[in-house]
C-alpha positions as CSV (number, residue, x, y, z in Angstrom):
1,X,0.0,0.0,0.0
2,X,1.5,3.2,-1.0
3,X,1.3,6.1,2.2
4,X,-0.6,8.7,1.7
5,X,1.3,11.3,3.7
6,X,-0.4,14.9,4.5
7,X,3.3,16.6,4.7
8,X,4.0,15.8,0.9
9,X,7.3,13.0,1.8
10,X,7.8,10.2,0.6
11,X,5.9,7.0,2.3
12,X,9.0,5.5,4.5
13,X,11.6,2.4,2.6
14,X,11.8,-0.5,4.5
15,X,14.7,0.0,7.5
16,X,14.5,3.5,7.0
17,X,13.7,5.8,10.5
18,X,10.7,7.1,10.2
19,X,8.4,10.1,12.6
20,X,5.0,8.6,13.5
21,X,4.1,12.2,13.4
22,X,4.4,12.6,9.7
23,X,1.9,9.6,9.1
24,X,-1.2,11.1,11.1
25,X,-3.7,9.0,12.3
26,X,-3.7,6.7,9.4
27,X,-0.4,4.7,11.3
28,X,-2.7,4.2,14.3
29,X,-5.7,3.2,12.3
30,X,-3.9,0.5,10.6
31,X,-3.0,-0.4,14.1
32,X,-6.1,-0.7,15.4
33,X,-7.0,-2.7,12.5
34,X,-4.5,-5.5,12.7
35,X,-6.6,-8.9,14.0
36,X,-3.3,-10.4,15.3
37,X,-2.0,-7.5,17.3
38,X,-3.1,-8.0,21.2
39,X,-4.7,-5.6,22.7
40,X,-2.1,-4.7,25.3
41,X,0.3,-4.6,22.4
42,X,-1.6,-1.8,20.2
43,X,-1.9,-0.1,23.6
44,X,1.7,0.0,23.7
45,X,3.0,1.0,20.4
46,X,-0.1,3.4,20.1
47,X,1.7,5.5,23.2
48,X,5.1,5.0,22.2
49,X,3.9,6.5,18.8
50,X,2.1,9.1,20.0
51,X,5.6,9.8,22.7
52,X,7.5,10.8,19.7
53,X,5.6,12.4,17.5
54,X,8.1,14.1,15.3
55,X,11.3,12.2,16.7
56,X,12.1,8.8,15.3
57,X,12.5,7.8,18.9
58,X,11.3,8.1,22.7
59,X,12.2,7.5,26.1
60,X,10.1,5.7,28.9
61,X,9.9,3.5,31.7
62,X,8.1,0.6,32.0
63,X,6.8,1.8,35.5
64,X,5.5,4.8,33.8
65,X,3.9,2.8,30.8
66,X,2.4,0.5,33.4
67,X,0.9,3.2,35.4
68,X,-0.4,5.0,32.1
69,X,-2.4,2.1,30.5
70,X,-3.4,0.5,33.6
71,X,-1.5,-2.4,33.0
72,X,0.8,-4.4,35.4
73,X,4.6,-4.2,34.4
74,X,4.5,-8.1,34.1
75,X,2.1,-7.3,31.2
76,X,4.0,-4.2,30.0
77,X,7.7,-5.8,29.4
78,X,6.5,-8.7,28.0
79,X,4.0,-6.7,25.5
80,X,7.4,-4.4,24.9
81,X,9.1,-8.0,24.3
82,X,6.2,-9.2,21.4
83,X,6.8,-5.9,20.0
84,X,10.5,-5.6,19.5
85,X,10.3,-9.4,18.1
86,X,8.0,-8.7,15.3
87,X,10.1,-5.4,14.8
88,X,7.9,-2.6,15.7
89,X,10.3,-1.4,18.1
90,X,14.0,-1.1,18.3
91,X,15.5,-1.0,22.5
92,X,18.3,0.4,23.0
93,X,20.3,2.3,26.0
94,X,18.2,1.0,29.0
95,X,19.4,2.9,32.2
96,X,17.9,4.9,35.1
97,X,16.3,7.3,33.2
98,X,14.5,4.4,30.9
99,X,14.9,3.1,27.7
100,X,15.3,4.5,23.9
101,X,12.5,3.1,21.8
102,X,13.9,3.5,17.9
103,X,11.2,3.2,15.2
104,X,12.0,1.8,11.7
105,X,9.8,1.0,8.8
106,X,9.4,-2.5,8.5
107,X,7.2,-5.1,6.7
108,X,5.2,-5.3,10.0
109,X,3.9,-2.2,9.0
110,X,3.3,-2.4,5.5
111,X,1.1,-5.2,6.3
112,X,-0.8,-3.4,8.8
113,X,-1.7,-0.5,6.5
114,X,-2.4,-3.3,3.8
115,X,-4.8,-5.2,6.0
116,X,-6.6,-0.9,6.4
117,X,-6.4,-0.7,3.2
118,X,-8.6,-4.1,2.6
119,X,-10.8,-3.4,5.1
120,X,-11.9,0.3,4.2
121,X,-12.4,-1.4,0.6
122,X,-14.4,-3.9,2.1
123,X,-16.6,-1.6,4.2
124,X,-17.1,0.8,1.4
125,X,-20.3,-0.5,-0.2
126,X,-21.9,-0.4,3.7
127,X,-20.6,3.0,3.7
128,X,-22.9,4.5,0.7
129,X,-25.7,2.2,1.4
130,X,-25.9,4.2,5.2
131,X,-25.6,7.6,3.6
132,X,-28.4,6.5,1.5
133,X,-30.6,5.5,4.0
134,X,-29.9,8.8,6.4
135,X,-30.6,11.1,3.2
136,X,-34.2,8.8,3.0
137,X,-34.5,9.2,6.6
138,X,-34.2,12.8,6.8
139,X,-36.9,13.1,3.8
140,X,-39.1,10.5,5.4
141,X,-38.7,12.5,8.9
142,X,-39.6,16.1,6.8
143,X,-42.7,14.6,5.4
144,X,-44.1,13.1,9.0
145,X,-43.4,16.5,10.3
146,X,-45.1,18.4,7.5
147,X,-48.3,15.7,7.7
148,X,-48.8,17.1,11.5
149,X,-48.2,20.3,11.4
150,X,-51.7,21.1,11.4
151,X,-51.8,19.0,14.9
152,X,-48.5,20.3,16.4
153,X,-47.8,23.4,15.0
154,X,-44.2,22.4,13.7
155,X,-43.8,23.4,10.7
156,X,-39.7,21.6,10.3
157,X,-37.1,19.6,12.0
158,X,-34.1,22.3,11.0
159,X,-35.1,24.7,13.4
160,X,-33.8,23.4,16.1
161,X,-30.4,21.5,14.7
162,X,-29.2,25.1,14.1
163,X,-29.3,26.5,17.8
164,X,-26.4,26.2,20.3
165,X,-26.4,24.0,23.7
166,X,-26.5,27.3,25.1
167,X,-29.1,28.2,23.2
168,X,-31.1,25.5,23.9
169,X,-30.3,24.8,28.0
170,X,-31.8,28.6,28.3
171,X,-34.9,28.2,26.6
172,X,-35.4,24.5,28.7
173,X,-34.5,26.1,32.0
174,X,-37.9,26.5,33.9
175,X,-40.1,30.0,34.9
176,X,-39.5,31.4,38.0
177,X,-42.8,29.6,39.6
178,X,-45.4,32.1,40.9
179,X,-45.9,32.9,44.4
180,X,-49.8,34.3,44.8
181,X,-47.4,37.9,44.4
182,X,-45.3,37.4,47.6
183,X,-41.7,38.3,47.0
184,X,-39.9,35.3,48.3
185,X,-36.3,36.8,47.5
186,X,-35.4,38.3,50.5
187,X,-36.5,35.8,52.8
188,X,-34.3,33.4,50.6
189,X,-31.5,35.7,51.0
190,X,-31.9,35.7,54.6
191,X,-31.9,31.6,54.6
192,X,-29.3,31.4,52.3
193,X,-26.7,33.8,54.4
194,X,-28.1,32.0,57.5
195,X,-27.6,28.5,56.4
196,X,-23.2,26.8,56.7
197,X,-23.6,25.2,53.5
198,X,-23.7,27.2,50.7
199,X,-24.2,24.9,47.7
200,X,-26.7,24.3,45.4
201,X,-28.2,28.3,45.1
202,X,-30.7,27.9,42.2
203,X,-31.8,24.3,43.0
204,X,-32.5,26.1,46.6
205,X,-34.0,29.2,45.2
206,X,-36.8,27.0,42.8
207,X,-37.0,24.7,45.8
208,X,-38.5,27.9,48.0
209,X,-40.5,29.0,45.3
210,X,-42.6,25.9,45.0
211,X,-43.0,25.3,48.7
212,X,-43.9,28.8,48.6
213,X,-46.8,28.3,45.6
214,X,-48.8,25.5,47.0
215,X,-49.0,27.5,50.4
216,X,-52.3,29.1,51.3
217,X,-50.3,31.6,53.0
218,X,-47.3,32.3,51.4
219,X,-46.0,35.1,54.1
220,X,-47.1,32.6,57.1
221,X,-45.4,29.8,55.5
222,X,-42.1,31.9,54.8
223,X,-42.1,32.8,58.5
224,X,-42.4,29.3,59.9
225,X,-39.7,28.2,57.8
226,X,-37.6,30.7,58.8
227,X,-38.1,30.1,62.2
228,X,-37.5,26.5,62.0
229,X,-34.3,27.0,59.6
230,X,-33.1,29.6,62.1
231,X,-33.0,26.9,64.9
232,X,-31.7,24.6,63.3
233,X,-28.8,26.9,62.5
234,X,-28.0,27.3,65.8
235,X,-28.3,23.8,66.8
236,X,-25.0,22.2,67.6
237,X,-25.7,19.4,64.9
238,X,-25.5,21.9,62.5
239,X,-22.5,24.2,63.5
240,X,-20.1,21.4,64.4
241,X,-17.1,21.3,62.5
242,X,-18.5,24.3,59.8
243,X,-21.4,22.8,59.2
244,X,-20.5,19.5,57.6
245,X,-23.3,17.7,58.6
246,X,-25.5,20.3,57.8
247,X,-28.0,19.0,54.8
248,X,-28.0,21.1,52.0
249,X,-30.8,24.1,51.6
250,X,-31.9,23.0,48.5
251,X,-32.6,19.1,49.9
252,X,-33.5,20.6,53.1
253,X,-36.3,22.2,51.5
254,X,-37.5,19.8,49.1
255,X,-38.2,17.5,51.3
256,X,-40.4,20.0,53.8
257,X,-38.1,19.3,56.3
258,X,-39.3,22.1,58.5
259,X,-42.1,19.9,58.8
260,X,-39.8,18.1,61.5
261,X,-40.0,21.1,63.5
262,X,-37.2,22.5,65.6
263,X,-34.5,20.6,67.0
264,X,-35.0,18.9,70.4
265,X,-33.3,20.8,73.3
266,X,-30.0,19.0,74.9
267,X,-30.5,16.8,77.6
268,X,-29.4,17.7,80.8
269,X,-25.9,16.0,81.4
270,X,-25.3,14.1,84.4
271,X,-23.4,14.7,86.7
272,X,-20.0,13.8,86.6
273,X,-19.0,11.6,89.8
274,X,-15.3,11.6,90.1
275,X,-13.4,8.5,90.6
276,X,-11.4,7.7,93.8
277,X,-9.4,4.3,93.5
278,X,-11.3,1.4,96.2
279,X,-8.3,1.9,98.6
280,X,-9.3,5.6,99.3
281,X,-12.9,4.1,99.2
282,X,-12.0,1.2,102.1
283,X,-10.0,3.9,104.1
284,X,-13.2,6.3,104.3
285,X,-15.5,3.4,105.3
286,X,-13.1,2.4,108.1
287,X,-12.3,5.8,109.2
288,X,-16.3,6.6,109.1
């Protein structure tokens, strides 16, 4: 197979030095397409490619390959191993600061880019036969819309392919629910500075509102929450360690926890009787 290289050179002669770099991805596709190349092994190369880029070498460890892929190092120097056998790689100057991986064109990978090469060929005909059916989908898909338009009101399906995520997360984000006219906003500003976790604003903010607009009384129902949330601010379950235990206002609300009411009031503690070793104890009774 001759290279197609986007730099203008010259595909690589065999036992020539070659840059992975100046092959693009079409090295690592023929890679990946190889049936006889382990996984681990096309794991491998794939980095040490990638490591060199426009060198016809690379340094690494076999630590830091192991640690990279996920692989044990058992796994890693014999993959290393398969790889300078078939002569993929080339090892040379191992030391402390790891070894020299040299990278040579070889019949290995002719073969690979052969085997791509067969492949694409054979997956071509699929290839036009799905464009075909998307372009009939997208007809099929225009005339559906346009047979219902009457019902839904939609009059095409390239409205909204042409908006950003942005665009679209705005318009799905939900109204501000109505409160029967009571400004909720500065009693949530006076929960929220209140409250030791300060997470979660908005989700807290909508939370309110909807408690807030299936109340009767929105203003009585604002107060009572208050007062609840206030003593449970000042509980100690709540202000130990800056407030990590505290639930957040958001959940706190969803789940009408001021329905619990206020938090019980510490128990008394007993009284702490000091201890006096039985010898002390024996002496008092005989003494007494």
């Amino acid at each position: 197979m001759e290279c197609e290289i986007d730099s203008g050179r010259a595909k690589p002669r065999p036992g020539e030095p070659f840059a992975p770099a100046t092959l693009g991805r079409q090295l690592l596709d023929a890679l990946d397409a190889a049936p006889d190349l382990p996984d681990c092994d096309k794991r491998l190369l794939g980095k040490l490619l990638r490591l060199a880029g426009e060198r016809t070498w690379c340094r690494a460890t076999a630590e830091w390959l192991a640690a990279t892929l996920g692989k044990s190092r058992r796994s890693v120097f014999y993959g290393l191993g398969r790889l300078a056998e078939r002569g993929l790689i080339i090892r040379s100057a191992q030391g402390c600061r790891g070894t020299v991986f040299r990278f040579v064109w070889s019949a290995e990978y002719e073969r690979f880019q052969q085997l791509r090469t067969e492949s694409v060929q054979e997956l071509a005909p699929f290839t036009e036969e799905c464009k075909k059916l998307h372009t009939n989908s997208a007809s099929g898909c225009t005339q559906i819309v346009q047979a219902v338009a009457p019902i839904t009101g939609i009059t095409g399906i390239t409205g909204i392919t042409g908006k950003s995520k942005r665009a679209r997360a705005e318009e799905s984000e939900p109204e501000p629910v109505p409160t029967d006219g009571f400004d909720a906003s500065e009693t949530f500003q006076r929960l929220w500075e209140r409250h030791p976790r300060k997470t979660g604003r908005y989700l807290a903010e909508q939370a309110l509102s909807e408690a807030l607009a299936e109340a009767p009384d929105p203003a009585e129902l604002a107060a009572r929450i208050e007062a609840v949330h206030a003593a449970w601010c000042a509980s100690e379950d709540w202000r130990k360690q800056n407030g990590r235990f505290a639930p957040q206002l958001h959940r706190w609300l969803t789940e009408r926890r001021w329905l619990d009411g206020e938090p019980p009031a510490p128990a008394d503690e007993e009284p702490v009787i000091p201890y006096r070793p039985y010898w002390e104890t024996e002496e008092a009774g005989r003494n007494g």
